[in-house]
C-alpha positions in Angstrom: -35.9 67.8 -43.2 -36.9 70.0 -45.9 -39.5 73.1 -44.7 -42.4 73.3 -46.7 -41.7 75.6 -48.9 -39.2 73.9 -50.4 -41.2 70.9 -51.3 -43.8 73.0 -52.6 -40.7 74.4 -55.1 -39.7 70.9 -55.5 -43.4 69.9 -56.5 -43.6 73.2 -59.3 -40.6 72.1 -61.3 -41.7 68.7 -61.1 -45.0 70.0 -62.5 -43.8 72.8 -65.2 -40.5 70.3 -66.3 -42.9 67.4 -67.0 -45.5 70.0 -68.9 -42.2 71.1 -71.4 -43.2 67.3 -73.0 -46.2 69.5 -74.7 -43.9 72.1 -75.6 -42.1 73.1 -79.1 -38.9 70.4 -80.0 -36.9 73.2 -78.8 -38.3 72.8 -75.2 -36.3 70.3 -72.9 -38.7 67.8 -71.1 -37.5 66.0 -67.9 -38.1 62.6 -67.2 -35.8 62.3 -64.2 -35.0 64.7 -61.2 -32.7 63.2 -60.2 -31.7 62.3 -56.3 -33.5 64.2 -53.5 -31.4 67.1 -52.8 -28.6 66.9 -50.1 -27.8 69.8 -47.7 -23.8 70.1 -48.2 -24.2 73.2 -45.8 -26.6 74.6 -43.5 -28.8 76.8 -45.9 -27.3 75.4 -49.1 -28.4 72.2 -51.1 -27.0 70.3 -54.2 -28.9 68.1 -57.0 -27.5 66.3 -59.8 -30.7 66.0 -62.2 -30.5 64.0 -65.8 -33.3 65.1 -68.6 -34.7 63.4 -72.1 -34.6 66.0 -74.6 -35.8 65.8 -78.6 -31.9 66.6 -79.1 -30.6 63.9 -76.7 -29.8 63.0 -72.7 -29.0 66.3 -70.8 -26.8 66.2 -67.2 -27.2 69.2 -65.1 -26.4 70.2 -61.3 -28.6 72.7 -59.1 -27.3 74.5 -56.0 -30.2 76.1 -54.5 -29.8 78.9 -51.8 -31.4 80.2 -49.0 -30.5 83.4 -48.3 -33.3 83.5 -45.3 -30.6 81.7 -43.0 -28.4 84.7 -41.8 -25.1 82.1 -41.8 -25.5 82.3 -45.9 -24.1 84.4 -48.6 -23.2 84.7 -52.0 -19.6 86.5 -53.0 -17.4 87.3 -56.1 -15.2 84.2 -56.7 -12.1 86.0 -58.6 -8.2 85.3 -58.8 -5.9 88.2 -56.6 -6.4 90.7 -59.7 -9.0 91.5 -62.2 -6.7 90.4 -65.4 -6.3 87.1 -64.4 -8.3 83.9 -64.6 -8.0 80.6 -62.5 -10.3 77.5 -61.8 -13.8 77.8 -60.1 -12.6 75.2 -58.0 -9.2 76.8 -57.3 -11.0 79.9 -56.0 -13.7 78.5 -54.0 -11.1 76.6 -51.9 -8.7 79.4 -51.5 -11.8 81.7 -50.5 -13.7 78.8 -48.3 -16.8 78.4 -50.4 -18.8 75.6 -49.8 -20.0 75.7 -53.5 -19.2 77.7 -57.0 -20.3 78.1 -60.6 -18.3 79.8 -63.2 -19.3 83.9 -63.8 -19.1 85.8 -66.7 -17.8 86.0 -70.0 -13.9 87.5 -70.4 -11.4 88.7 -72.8 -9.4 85.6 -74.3 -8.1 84.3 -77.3 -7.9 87.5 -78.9 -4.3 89.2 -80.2 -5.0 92.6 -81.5 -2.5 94.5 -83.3 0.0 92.7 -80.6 -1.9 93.4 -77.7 -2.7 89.9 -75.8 -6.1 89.3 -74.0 -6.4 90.4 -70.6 -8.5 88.1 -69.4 -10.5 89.8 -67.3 -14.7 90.0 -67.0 -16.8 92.0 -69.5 -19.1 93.1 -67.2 -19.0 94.8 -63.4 -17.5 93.1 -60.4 -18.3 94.0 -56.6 -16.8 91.7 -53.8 -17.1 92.3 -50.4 -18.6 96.0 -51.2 -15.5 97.1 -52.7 -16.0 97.8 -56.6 -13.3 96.2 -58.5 -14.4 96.8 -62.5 -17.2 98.4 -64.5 -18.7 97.2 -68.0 -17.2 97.1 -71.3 -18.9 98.7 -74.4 -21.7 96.8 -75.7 -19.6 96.0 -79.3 -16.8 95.2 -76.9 -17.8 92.0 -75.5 -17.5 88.6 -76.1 -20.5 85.9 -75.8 -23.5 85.3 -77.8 -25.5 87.9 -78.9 -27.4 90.5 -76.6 -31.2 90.0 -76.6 -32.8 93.0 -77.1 -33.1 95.4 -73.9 -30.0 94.1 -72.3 -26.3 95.5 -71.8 -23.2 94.6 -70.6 -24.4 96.3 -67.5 -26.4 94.0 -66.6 -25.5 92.0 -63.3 -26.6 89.1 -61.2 -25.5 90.2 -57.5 -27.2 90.7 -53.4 -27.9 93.6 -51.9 -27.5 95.3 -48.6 -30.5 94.0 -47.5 -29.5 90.1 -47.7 -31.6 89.7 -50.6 -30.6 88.5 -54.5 -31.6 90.4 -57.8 -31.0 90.9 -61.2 -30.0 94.2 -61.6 -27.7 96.8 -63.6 -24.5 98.9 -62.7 -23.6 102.1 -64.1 -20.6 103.6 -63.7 -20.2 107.5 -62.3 -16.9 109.2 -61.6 -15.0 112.7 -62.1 -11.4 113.9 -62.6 -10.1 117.2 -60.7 -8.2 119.4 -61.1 -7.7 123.5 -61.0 -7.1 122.7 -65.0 -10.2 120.4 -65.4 -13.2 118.2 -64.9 -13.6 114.7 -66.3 -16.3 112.2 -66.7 -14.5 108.9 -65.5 -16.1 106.2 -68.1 -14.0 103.2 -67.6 -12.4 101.5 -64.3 -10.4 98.3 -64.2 -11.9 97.4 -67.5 -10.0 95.7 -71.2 -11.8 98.2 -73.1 -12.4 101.9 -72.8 -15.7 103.9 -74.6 -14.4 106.2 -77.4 -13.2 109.3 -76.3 -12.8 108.3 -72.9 -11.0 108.1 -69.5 -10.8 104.7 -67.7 -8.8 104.5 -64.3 -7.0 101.7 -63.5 -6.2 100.7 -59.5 -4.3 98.0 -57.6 -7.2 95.8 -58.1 -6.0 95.1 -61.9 -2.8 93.7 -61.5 0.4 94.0 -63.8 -1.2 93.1 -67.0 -0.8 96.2 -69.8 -3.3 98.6 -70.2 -2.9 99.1 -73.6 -5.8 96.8 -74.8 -8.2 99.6 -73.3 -7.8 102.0 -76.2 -8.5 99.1 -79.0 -11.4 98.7 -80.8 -14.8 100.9 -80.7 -18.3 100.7 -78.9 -19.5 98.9 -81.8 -16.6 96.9 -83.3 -14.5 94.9 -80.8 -12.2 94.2 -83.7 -11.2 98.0 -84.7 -7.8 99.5 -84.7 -6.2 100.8 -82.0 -6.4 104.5 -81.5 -3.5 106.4 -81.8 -4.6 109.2 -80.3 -3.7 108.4 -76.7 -2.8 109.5 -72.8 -1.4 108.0 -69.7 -1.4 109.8 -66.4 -0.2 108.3 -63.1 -1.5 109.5 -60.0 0.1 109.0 -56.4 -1.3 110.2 -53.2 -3.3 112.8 -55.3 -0.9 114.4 -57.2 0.6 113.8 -61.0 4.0 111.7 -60.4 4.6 110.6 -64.3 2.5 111.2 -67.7 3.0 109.6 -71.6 1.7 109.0 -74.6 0.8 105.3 -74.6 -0.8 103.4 -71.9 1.6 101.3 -70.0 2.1 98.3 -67.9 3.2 96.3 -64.9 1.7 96.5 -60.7 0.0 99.8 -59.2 0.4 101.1 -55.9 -1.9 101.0 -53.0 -2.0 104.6 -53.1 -1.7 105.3 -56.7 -4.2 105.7 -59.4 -3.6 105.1 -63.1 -5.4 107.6 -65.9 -6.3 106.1 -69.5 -7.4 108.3 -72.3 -8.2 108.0 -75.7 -9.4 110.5 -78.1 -10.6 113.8 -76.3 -10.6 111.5 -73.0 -6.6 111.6 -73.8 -7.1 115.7 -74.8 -7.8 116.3 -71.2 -5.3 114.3 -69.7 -2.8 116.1 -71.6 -3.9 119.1 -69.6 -2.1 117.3 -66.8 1.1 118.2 -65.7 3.5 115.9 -63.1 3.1 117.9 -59.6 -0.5 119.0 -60.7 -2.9 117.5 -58.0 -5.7 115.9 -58.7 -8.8 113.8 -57.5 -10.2 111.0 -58.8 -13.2 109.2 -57.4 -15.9 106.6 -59.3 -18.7 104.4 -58.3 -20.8 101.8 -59.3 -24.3 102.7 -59.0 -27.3 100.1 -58.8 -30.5 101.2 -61.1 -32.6 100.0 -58.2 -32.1 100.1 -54.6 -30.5 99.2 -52.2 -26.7 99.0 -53.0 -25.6 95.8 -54.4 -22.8 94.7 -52.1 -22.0 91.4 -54.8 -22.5 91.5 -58.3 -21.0 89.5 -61.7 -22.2 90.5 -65.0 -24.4 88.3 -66.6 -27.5 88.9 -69.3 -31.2 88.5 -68.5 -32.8 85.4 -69.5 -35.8 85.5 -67.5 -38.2 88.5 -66.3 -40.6 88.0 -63.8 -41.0 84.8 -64.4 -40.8 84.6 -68.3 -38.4 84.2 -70.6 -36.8 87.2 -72.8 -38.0 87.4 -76.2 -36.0 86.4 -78.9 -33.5 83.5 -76.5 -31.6 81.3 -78.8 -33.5 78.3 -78.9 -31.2 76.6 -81.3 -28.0 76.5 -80.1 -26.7 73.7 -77.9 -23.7 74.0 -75.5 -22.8 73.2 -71.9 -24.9 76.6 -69.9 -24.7 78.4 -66.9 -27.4 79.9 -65.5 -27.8 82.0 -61.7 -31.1 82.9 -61.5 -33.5 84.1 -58.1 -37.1 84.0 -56.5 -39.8 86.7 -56.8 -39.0 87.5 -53.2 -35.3 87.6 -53.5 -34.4 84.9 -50.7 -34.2 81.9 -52.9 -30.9 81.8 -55.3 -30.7 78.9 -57.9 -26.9 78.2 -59.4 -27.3 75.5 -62.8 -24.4 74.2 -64.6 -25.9 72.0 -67.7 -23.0 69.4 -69.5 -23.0 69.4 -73.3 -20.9 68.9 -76.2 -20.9 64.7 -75.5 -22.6 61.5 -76.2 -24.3 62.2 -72.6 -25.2 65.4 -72.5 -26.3 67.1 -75.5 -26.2 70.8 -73.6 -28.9 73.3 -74.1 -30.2 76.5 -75.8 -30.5 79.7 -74.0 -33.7 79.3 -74.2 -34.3 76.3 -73.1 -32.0 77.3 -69.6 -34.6 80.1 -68.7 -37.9 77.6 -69.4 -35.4 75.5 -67.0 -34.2 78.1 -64.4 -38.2 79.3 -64.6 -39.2 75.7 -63.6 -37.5 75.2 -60.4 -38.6 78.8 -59.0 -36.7 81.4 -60.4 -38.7 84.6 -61.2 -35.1 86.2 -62.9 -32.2 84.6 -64.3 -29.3 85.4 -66.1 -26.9 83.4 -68.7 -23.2 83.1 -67.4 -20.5 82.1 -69.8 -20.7 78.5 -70.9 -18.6 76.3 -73.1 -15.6 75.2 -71.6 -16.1 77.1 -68.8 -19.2 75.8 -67.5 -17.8 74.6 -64.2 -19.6 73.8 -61.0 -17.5 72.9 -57.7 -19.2 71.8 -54.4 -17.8 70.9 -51.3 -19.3 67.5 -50.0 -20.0 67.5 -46.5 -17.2 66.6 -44.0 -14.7 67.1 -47.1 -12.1 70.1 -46.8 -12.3 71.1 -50.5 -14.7 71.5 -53.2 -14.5 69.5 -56.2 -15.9 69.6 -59.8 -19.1 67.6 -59.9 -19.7 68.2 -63.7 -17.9 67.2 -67.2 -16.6 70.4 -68.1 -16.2 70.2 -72.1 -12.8 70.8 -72.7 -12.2 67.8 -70.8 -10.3 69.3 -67.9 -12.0 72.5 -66.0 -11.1 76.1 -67.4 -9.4 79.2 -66.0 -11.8 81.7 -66.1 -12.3 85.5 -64.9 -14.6 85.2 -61.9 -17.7 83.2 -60.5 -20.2 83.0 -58.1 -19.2 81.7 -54.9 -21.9 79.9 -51.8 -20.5 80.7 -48.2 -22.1 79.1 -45.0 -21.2 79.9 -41.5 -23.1 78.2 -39.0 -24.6 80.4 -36.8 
């Protein structure tokens, strides 16, 4: 039976979605909810919903959260390595999710100068605690625009204290050595800042590195630079150094050193037998430490919408978004691109997201890759419950996974 505070939840969007009919022909308006919601797991419910829009039908599904019951968490969903991609639905059966929605937006379909995609996440990654990647640059992403006061930063993730928030993580790290000290400005990441030193672990898999020195800050489609170091690290001490970065699976116990410009001027410093330390950490701009996060950019602040949202734009959307007090987690996957489902603005997702009780919100990628897999109860595997737009459901970087443990 639902408690009473999720009824009164239930009762607010019913309220705020049926005021949207007075709002601009931008604003989606909903005329049904949908069927009641159904617990698929102790702590964790799932809603298909339809809406009337001025632009046409809309289909969406909600997960909602409740990250009060101590058997519930959120995770990283993500493949055995950061460059790689595979199915949300792939993912949240290999890592015993009960549900899943696609995470963030990731290097693909790009070829530069040779150099293939990576496929890996624009933004920072924590699963289980353990920091797998930091952000790109700003210029370096891909996805729609940025609005303003917003970064690739910028994260969706849960805390030590049990509790969800939208947050940011910076990245803070030094090389040692008796011959120098280093800011660390990249880690696991497709693209380094200019003039910078990224270190690459086990955690990115075999996929070259030479992507990293490509582009700018401010121009994802720059040349390469030329001006370049590689420096391989084992058990703390220099075991191999060259010019250009390199490819193919890294040790346990080995780090790899990328730099370009005068990041690749200090590495040259570096000479095989030297020893050196390398550390880095992703560092929350609130507290406490964030012990899940996927990148993702604000939609919704305290309860209102960013200025300047596309309100134009329609597309299958992804939304995670949270409750002023942190224990109530909504997950929305929106269909689009079809006869039945127009798909929505960014806008319109964060009046949406705002309506059923999120205070914050992000947008996760959407497209083709808005995917949402649950796990019905008594089933063994989660399956796809929307239309994903490509017609069959897209590999993607990472996601945001729903575990339950009875407890």
């Amino acid at each position: 039976m639902p408690s009473a505070g999720l009824v009164r939840r239930r009762a607010l969007g019913a309220v705020l979605l049926s005021s949207a009919l007075l709002l601009p022909a931008t604003s989606a308006a909903a005329d049904e909810l949908g069927t009641a919601d159904e617990q698929i797991a102790p702590g964790v419910t799932y809603r298909p919903f339809s809406m009337s829009t001025v632009h046409g039908p809309v289909a969406g599904h909600l997960v909602t959260v409740d990250l009060r019951n101590p058997g519930v968490e959120l995770d990283l969903l993500h493949p055995a390595s950061v460059a790689a991609r595979d199915e949300i639905a792939d993912m949240a059966n290999a890592q015993r999710a009960v549900a899943g929605v696609n995470g963030d937006f990731f290097h693909v379909s790009e070829t530069h100068e040779g150099v293939a995609a990576t496929g890996s996440s624009v933004g920072p990654e924590i699963a289980d605690g353990e920091d797998l990647k930091a952000a790109v640059p700003n210029g370096q992403r891909f996805g729609p625009g940025l609005p303003a006061g917003t970064s690739t930063e910028d994260v969706f993730g849960v805390g030590a204290d049990h509790s969800a928030r939208v947050s940011s993580l910076n990245l803070t790290g030094v090389v040692r050595s008796p011959k120098l000290t280093a800011e660390v400005a990249g880690l696991n990441q497709y693209a380094l800042p200019v003039n910078g030193i990224g270190m690459y672990t086990s955690d990115w898999g075999a996929v070259s590195r030479a992507r990293s020195v490509c582009g700018t800050d401010t121009d994802r489609e720059a040349p390469c630079s030329t001006d370049t170091e590689e420096v391989v690290v084992r058990d703390g001490v220099v075991s191999a150094e060259q010019d250009q970065p390199g490819s193919g699976a890294i040790a346990e116990n080995t780090v790899v050193l990328v730099g370009r410009e005068n990041g690749a001027a200090e590495l040259e410093k570096l000479n095989p037998g030297d020893r050196v330390q390398v550390e880095s950490h992703l560092v929350a701009a609130d507290a406490p430490p964030l012990e899940f996060a996927v990148g993702g950019f604000p939609i919704l602040r305290a309860g209102s919408p960013l200025p300047g949202l596309d309100a134009a734009t329609l597309a299958p959307r992804t939304s995670a978004g949270v409750s002023a007090d942190g224990k109530t987690v909504y997950l929305l996957a929106v269909d689009g691109r079809s006869a039945a489902s127009t798909g929505m603005s960014v806008q319109e997702m964060a009046d949406l997201m705002g309506s059923f009780g999120a205070a914050d919100a992000v947008n996760l990628d959407g497209g083709g890759s808005t995917t949402m897999a649950v796990r019905d109860p008594g089933q063994e595997l989660a399956t796809v419950k929307n239309v994903p737009s490509d017609g069959l459901p897209r590999a993607v970087a990472n996601g945001i996974g729903v575990f339950s443990t009875p407890r």
